[in-house]
Steps between C-alpha positions, in 0.01 A plus 500: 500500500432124506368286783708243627258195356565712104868489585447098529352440195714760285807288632329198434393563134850652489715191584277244281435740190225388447184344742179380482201611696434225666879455566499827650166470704693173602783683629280802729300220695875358597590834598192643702336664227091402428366370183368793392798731555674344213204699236534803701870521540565458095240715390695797710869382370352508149313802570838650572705368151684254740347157391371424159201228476509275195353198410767293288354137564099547550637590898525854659840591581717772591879638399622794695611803271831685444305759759439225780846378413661846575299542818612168665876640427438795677313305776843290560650791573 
């Protein structure tokens, strides 16, 4: 099962397609999450085939996977 603050960023990463870290560390301090929740939070959503990291322009970022993508389908549900 996946905490509320996961939920948050698979949506987010979701919607753009693709984000930076610092874009997404950006987006957790605006929404009560802590600075260091944003390394926690992806290792565990990559840990569990939902997020892939890649680093396409010399910057960490993350794209959800056809796994993360089916699980926010069922979530709307």
């Amino acid at each position: 099962m996946l905490s509320a603050i996961e939920k948050k960023i698979l949506r987010k990463v979701s919607d753009n397609q693709l984000i930076t870290r610092p874009d997404l560390k950006k987006f957790l301090q605006s929404n009560g999450g802590g600075e260091n929740a944003v390394d926690t939070v992806t290792k565990n959503l990559v840990q569990k085939n939902l997020l892939v990291e890649i680093n396409p322009i010399g910057s960490t970022c993350y794209v959800i996977t056809q796994k993360g993508s089916r699980l926010l389908d069922e979530l709307k549900v």
